[in-house]
C-alpha positions in Angstrom: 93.2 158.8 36.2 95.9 161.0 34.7 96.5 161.3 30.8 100.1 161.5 30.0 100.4 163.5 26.7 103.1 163.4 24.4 105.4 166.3 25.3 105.2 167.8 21.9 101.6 168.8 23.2 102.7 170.2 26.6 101.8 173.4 28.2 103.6 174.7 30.8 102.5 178.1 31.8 102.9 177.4 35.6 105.4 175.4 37.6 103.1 174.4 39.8 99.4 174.3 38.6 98.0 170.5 38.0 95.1 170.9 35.7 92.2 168.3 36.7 89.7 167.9 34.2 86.7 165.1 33.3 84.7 164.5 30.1 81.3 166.7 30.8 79.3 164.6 28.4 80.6 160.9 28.7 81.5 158.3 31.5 85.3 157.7 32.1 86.1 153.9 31.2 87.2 152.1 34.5 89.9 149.8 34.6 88.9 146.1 35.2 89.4 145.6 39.4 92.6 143.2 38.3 94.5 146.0 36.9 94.7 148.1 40.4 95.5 144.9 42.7 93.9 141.8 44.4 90.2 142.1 45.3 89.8 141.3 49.2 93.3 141.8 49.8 93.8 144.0 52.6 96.9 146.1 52.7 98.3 144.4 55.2 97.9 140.9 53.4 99.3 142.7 50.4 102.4 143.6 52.1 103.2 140.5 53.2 102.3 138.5 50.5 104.8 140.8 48.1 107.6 140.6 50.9 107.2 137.1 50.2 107.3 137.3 46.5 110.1 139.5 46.7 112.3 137.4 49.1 112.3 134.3 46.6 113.5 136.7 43.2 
């Protein structure tokens, strides 16, 4: 999961330091399986069926 702040509340003391950070005291919400792709769809499967779906747009 990455947050996306508003850049007013950026710091950037470091061009190349990613700051990875979880809640301590909480559980971090996950997203229903639908949101991240097909359930039982192997990436092969996927491929092809979106190489389908993007021949006929």
């Amino acid at each position: 999961m990455q947050l996306h702040p508003p850049q007013s509340r950026y710091v950037n003391n470091s061009r190349y330091c990613l700051h990875l950070w979880r809640p301590t005291y909480r559980d971090i919400p996950m997203p229903s399986p639908s949101f991240v792709g097909v359930v039982g769809l192997s990436p092969s499967d996927a491929a092809t069926l979106f190489a389908r779906i993007s021949a006929t747009a």
